[in-house]
N, C-alpha and C positions, 0 to 999 in steps of 0.2 A: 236184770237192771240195765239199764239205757248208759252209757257213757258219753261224755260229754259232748264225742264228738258226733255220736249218733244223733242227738237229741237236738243239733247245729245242723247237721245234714235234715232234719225232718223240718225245723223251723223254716229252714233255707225252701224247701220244695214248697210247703204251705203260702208263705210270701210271695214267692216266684210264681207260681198260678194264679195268686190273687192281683197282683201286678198286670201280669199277663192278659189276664181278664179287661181288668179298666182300661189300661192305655194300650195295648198292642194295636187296635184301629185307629189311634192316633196321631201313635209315633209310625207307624207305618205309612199312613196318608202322610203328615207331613215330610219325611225321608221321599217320598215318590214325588212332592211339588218342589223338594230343593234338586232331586237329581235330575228331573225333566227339565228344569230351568237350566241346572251346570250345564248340561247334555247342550242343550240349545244356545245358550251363550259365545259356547266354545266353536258352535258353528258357526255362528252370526259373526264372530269375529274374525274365522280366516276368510268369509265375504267379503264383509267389509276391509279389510288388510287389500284384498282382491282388487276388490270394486275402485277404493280410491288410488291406488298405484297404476291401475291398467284400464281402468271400460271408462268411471266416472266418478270423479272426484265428489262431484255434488249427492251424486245421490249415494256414495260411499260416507258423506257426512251423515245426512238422512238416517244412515243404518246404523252409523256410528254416535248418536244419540240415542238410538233404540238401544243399541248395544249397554251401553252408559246404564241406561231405565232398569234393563233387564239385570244387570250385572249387582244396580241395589236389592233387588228385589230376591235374588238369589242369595246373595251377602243375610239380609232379614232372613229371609227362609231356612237358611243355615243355624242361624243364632236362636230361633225360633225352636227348632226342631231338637239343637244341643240343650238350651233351657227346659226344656219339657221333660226329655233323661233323664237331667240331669236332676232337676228336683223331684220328680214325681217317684223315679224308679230308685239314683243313687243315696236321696234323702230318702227313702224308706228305709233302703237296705244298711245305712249305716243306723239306722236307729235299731235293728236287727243285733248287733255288734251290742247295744246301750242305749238304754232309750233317753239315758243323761248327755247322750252326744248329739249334738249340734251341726247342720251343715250349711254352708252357703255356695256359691257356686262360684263367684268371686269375693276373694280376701278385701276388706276396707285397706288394711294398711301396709303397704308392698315392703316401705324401708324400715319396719319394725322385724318383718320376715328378713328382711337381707342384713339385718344388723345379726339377727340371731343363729345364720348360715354362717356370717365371718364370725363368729364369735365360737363353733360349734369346732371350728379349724379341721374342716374335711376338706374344705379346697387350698388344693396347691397351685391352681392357673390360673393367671390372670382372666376378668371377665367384664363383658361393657354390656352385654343385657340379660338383664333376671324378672321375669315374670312367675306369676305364683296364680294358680286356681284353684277350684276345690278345695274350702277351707273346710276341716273336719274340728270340731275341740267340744272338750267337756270333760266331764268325768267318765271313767269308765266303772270304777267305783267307788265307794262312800268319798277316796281323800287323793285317788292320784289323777288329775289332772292331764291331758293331754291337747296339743296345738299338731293339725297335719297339715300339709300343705303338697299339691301338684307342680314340682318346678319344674323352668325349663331355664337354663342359664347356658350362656355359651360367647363367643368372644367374634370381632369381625378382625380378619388378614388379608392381606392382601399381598397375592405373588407379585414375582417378577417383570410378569407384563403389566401393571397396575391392576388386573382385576381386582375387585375385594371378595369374599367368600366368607360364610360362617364356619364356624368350628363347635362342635360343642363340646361344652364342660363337662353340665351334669343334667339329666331328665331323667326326673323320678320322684319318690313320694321323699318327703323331709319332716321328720318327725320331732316336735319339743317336748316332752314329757320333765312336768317338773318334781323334783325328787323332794322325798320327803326328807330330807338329811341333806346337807353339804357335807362333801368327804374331804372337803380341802384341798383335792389331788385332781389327777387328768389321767384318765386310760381308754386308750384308743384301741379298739376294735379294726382292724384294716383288712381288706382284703389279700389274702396269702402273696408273700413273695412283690408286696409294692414299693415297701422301702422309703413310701414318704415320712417316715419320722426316725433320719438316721440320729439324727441330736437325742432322743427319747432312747431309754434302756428296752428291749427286747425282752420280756418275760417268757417263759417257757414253761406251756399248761401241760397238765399233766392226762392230755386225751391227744393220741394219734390222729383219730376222726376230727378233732378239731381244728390241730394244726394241718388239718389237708386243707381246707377252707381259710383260715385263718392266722396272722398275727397278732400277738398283743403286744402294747407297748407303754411302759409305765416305767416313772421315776420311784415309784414306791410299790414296788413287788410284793409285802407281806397285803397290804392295800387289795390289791389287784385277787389275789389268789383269795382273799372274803367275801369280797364281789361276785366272782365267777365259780358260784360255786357248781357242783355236778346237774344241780336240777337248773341251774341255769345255760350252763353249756350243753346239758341236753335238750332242753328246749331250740335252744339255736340252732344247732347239729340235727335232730329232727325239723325244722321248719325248712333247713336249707336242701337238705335230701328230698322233703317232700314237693317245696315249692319252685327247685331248681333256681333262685334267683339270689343274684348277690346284693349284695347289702353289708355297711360299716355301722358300728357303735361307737362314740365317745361318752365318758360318765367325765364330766368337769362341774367344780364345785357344786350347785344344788340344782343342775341340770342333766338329765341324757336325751341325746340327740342321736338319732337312728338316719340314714338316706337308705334307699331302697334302688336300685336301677331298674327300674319297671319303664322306661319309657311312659310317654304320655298316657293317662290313666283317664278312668271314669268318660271314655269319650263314645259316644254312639257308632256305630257304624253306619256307612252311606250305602256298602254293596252289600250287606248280609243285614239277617235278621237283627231289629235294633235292642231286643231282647236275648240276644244271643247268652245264653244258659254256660256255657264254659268261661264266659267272659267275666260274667257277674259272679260265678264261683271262684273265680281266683280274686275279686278283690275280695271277697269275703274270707276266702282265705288267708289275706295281707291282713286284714281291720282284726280278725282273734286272734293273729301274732301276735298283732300289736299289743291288746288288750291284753296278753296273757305274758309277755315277755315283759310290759310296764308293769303291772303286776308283781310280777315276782322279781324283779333289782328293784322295784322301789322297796317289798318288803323286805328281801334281803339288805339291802342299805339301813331299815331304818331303824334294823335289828345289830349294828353296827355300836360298837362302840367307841366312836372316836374320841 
């Protein structure tokens, strides 16, 4: 008999060749007229830099409108070749995951997402810009619900010599999952040994493998320990050994909110194959976390007796 994860691995190869098949001469030509265009841009401009400071001003203007022309046309070719990815290959591959899940490539409503980030209370650093991509949502089945989102949030500083410089906060995937129950309560998932919720009580689970990766922190401990139960810390404990990647949970009233540190996600690449097969197997491996960790604390929750 097939397990389940075999049966994810075969669907995955079927898709991926069929993929591969339609758009690989696509996305390949368009990848080769944005990198021929960057390629040329970048020369054109230390010419022109050249031209106008040392031989001739005028005809360094001349070049410096070519430059300008070229500079949109790579800007489109860019966004051209992102958009064609991004729908053709990363909207397939998430309807792989559910074919009740939904994707768009940019979010409609940015400060309904940043409402839901402060309200999720994973950030503890101040921040002045938050952008959101790759909107994922739907069901993944019959009744739990899910909002994902690609952020990238980070803050501007400026040293001592007045420079300003970005800093960032947080890049990575940001997950709304709406729970079938309100618990009333707040329990946070943190990444081992960060200590941003010294005000919040410290629960102590009862897996060594877990507290290597992780702390929990909760005002109502009996709470806490019916939530997280073995099949659910296993799940976690297994995702993180296999996926290498960190990641926090908070379960607050009739929401859990996931952040993942994945860096910029779902995005093509310029110098390698834009089909690249290890790339697109690790978001498929994020999307059945997802599916299978929302899954199981929402049924765990809704099997809760508050």
């Amino acid at each position: 008999m097939e397990t389940s994860s075999e049966n994810n691995s075969v669907e995955f190869e079927k898709l991926y060749t069929k993929l591969s098949n339609e758009f690989m001469g696509e996305l390949q030509s368009l990848r080769k007229k944005f990198l021929i265009g960057l390629i040329i841009d970048i020369i054109l401009f230390f010419i022109v830099f050249f031209l106008f400071f040392s031989v001739s001003a005028l005809f360094g203007v001349v070049l410096g409108i070519c430059f300008i022309v070229l500079t949109v046309f790579v800007i489109k070719s860019g966004k051209k070749y992102d958009l064609t990815y991004k729908t053709n290959i990363i909207g397939n591959f998430v309807k792989l995951i559910s074919n009740k899940l939904n994707y768009e490539p940019r979010p409609a409503n940015i400060s309904q997402v940043r409402n839901f980030y402060n309200l999720s209370g994973f950030n503890t650093q101040p921040y002045d810009n938050f952008s959101a991509d790759d909107y994922i949502y739907g069901y993944i089945n019959d009744n739990v619900f899910i909002e994902l989102y690609d952020l990238s949030i980070s803050r501007t500083e400026t040293d001592s010599d007045g420079h300003t410089y970005s800093v960032t906060v947080f890049n990575g995937l940001f997950l709304i999952n709406s729970s079938l129950k309100n618990i009333n309560s707040c329990v946070k998932i943190t990444l081992n040994k960060t200590n941003f919720f010294k005000s919040k009580q410290k629960v102590d689970i009862d897996s060594s493998t877990f507290e290597k990766y992780f702390d929990v922190y909760s005002e109502n401990e009996i709470l806490t320990m019916r939530i997280l139960t073995p099949d659910v810390l296993n799940a976690i404990v297994d995702f993180t050994n296999k996926a290498k990647m960190k990641f926090e949970i908070t379960f607050k009233n009739d929401k859990i909110f996931f952040r993942f540190f994945t860096g910029p996600m779902f995005v093509p690449s310029v110098f390698k194959n834009p089909m690249d097969k290890k790339s697109l197997q690790s978001y498929c491996t994020i999307l059945n976390f997802i599916k299978e960790i929302s899954t199981l604390t929402n049924n765990v929750i809704n099997d809760l007796e508050i």
